[in-house]
C-alpha positions in Angstrom: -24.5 -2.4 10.3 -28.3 -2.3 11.3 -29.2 -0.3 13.9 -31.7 -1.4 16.9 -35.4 -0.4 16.7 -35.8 2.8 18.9 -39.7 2.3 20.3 -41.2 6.5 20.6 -45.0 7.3 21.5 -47.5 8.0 19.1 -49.0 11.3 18.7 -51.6 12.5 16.8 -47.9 14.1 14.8 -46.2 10.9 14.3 -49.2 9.3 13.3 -49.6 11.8 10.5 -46.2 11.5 9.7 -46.3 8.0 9.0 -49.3 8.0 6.8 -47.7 10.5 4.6 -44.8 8.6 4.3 -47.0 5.5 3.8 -48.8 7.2 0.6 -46.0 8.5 -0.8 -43.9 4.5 -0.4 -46.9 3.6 -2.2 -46.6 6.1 -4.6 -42.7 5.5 -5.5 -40.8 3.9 -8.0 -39.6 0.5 -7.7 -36.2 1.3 -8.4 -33.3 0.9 -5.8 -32.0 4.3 -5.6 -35.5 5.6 -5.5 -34.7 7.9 -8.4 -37.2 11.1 -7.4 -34.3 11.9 -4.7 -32.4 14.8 -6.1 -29.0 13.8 -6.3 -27.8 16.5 -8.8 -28.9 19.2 -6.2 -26.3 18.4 -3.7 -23.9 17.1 -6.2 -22.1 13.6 -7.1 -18.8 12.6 -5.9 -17.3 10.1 -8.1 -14.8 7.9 -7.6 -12.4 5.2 -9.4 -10.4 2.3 -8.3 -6.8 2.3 -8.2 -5.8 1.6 -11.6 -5.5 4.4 -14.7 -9.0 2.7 -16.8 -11.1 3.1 -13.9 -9.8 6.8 -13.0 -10.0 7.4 -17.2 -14.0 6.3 -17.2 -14.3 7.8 -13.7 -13.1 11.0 -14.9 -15.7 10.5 -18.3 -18.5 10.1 -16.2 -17.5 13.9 -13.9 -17.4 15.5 -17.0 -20.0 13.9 -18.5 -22.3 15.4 -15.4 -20.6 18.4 -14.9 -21.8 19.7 -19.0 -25.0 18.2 -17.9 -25.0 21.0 -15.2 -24.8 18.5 -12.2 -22.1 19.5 -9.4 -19.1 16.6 -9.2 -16.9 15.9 -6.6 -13.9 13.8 -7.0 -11.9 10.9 -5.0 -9.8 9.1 -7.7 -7.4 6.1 -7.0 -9.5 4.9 -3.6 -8.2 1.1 -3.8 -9.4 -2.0 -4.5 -13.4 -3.0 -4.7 -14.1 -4.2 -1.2 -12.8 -0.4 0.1 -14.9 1.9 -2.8 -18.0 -0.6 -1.9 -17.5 0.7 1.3 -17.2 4.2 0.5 -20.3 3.7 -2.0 -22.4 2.7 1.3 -21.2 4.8 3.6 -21.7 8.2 1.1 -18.3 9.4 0.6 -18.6 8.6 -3.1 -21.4 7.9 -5.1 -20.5 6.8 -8.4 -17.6 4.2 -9.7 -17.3 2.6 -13.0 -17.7 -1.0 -12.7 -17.1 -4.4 -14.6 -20.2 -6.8 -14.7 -19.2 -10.1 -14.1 -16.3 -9.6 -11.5 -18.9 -7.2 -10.1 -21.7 -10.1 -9.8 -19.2 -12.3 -8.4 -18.2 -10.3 -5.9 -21.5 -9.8 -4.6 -22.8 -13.0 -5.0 -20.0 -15.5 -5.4 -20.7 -18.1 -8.1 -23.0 -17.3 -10.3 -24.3 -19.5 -13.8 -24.7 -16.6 -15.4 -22.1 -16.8 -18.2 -24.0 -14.2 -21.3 -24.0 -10.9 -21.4 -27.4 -10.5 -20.4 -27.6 -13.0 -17.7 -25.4 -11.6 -16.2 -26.6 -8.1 -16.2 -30.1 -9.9 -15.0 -28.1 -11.5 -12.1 -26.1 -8.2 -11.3 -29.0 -6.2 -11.0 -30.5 -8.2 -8.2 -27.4 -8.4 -6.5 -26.5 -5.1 -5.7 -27.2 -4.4 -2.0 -30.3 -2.0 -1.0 -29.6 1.4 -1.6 -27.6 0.9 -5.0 -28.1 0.0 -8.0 -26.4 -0.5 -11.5 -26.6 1.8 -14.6 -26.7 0.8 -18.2 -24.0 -1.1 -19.2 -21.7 0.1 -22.2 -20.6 -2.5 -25.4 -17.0 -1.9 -23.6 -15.4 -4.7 -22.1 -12.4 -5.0 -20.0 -12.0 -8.7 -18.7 -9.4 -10.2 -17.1 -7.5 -12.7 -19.4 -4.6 -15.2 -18.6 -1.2 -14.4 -20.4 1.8 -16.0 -21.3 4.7 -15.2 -23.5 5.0 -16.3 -27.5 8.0 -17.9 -26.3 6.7 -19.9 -23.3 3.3 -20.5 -26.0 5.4 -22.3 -28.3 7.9 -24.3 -26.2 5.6 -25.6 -23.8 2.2 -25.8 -26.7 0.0 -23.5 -24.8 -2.7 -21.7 -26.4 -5.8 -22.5 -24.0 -6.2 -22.4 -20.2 -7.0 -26.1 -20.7 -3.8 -26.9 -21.7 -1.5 -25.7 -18.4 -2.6 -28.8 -16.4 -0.1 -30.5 -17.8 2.7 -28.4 -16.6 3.1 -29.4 -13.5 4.1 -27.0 -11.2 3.2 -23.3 -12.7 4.2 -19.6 -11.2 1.4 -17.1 -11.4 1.1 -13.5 -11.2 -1.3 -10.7 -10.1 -3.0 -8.3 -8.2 -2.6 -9.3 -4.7 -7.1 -9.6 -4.6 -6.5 -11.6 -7.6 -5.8 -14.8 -5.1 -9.3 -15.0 -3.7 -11.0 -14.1 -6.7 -13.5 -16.7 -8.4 -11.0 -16.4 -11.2 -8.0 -16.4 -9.9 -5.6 -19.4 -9.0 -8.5 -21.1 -6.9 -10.3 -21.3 -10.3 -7.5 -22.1 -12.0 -7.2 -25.0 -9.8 -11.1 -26.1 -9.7 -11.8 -25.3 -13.4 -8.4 -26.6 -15.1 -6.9 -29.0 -13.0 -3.9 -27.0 -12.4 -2.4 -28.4 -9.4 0.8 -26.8 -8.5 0.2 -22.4 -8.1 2.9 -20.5 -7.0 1.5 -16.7 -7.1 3.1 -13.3 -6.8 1.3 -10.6 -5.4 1.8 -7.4 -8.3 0.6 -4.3 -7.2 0.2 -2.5 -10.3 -3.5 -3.3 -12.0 -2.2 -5.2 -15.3 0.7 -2.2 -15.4 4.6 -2.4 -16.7 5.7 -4.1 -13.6 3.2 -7.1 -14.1 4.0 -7.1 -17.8 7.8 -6.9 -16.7 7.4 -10.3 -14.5 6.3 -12.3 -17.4 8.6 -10.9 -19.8 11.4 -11.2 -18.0 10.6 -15.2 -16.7 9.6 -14.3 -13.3 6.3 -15.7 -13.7 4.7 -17.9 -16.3 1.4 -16.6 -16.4 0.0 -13.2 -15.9 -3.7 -12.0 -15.5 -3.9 -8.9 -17.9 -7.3 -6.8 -18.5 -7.7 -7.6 -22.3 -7.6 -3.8 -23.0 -3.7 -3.4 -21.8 -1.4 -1.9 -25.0 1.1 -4.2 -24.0 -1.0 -7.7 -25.2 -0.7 -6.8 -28.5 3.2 -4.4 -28.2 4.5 -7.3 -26.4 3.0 -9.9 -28.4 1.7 -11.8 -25.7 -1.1 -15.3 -26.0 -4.2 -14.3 -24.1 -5.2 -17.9 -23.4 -8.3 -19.6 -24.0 -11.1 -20.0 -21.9 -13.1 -22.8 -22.8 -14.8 -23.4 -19.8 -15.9 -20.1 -19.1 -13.5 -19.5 -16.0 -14.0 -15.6 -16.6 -17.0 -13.8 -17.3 -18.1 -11.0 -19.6 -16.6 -7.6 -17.8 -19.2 -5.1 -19.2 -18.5 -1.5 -18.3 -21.1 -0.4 -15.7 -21.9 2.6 -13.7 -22.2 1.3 -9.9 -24.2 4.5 -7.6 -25.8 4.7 -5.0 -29.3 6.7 -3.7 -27.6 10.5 -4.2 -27.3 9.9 -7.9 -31.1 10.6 -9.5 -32.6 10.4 -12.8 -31.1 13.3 -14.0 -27.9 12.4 -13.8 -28.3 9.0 -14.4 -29.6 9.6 -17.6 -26.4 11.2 -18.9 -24.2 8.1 -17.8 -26.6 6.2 -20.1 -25.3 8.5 -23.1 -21.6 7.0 -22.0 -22.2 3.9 -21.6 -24.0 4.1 -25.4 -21.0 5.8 -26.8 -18.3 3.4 -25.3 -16.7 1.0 -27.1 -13.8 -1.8 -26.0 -11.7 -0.1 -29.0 -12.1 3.4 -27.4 -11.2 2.0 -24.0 -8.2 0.2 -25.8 -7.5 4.0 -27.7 -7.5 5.8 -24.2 -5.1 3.4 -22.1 -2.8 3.8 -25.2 -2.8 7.6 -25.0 -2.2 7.2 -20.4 1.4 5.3 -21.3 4.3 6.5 -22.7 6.8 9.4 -22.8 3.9 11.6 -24.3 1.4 10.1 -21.8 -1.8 12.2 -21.6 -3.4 12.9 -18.2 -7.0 10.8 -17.3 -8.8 14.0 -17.1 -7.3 15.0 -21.0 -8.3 12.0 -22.1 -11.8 11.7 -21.0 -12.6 15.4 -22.4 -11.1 14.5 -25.6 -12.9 11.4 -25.7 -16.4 13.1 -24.6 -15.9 15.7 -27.7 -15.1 12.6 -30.0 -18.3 11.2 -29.3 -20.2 15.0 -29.2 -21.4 14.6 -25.7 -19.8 17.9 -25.0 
């Protein structure tokens, strides 16, 4: 929210004041976050949405700065992207990792953009003033659309394209999955599919969501293409001729209190991380021997030597 003007007299104070200021607007960089500020002096405080990837690269990134000699903070598992944008703007966290194209398209809706690169290009003038987007990484994590093997073959379903001609169709997801760009809308506008029924799952691409299509709860899931279970459960990914999702980059999304320092060693990350590592460290967060997000990420960060 925008404040209203406050009008104050002019002394000869003020009006020194403001030409300093003046020279030194004149003086700055063009970048977003206004990267002389010295963000590493009063620390970061990073922050992950509320699935196990995003805490994983979350907790990447804190080390990452702290060996860099930069002060972290941390506020893990906030929620969804409409409530850590918040948090981004208001200060209470400065740094979340971040997936391009869902990214642009929350920001500015539909967007051509369909490359890598354009989409970076499109991103980065559509962050709000006062943040601003890092380098991104060759990691990807997109959404995909799932079925079973068994529902591929019986029903001859290998491409998005193809469900129009089911009919009636039950759908599964995060609960933000049903506005998304993406989601059943697209579904519906891109592929013709007529007849949604969705299910709200709470888990981020987790067991329970794999459990509903599995089990014939659903028909069709939306999985991030790094989840174990694609490839342990042998499911299809479908398709996606028409472009319905986006490349998902990972991205580090800050705002103003993280400075050149700082933001220089998140562009080490995001030069080291690849889709197979982000596929390696989900593996390790699952199972009876399941390691914990901050084990992972300083196992991964001596991997790559950025210890």
């Amino acid at each position: 929210m925008e404040h209203p003007m406050i009008t104050m007299p002019m002394t000869r104070r003020t009006l020194l004041t403001a030409a300093l200021l003046t020279g030194l607007s004149a003086c700055s960089s063009s970048d977003p976050l206004d990267s002389g500020n010295s963000g590493s002096d009063g620390g970061v405080t990073v922050g992950s949405a509320n699935f196990t990837e995003s805490e994983i690269i979350a907790e990447v990134y804190a080390q990452s700065l702290e060996k860099a000699g930069i002060t972290v903070k941390r506020r893990m598992q906030i929620g969804a992207r409409d409530v850590y944008i918040k948090a981004l703007k208001d200060g209470s966290v400065d740094l979340v990792p971040e997936y391009s194209g869902n990214l642009l398209q929350f920001f500015q809706g539909t967007s051509s953009a369909r490359d890598e690169k354009s989409v970076m290009a499109a991103l980065r003038k559509a962050v709000p003033t006062g943040m601003a987007v890092g380098e991104p990484s060759a990691a990807q994590d997109a959404d995909s659309w799932c079925v079973t093997e068994k529902f591929s073959q019986s029903h001859n379903v290998t491409s998005l394209a193809d469900l129009a001609k089911l009919g009636s169709l039950r759908v599964g997801g995060n609960p933000e999955l049903k506005e998304r760009p993406y989601g059943p809308k697209g579904l519906a506008k891109v592929y013709g599919v007529s007849d949604i029924t969705f299910t709200a799952l709470s888990d981020s691409s987790g067991p329970l969501t794999v459990k509903a299509l599995t089990s014939g709860t659903v028909d069709l899931v939306d999985l991030y293409t790094t989840t174990p279970a694609i490839k342990d459960q042998h499911l299809v990914v479908l398709s996606d001729p028409k472009h319905l999702i986006v490349p998902q980059n990972v991205v580090p999304l800050m705002n103003r209190n993280v400075d050149d320092k700082a933001r220089q060693q998140l562009s080490k990350v995001s030069q080291a991380l690849t889709t197979s590592d982000l596929i390696a460290m989900n593996q390790r967060s699952q199972g009876d021997e399941k390691a914990s997000p901050a084990t992972i990420a300083k196992d991964w960060l001596a991997m790559k030597g950025l210890t």
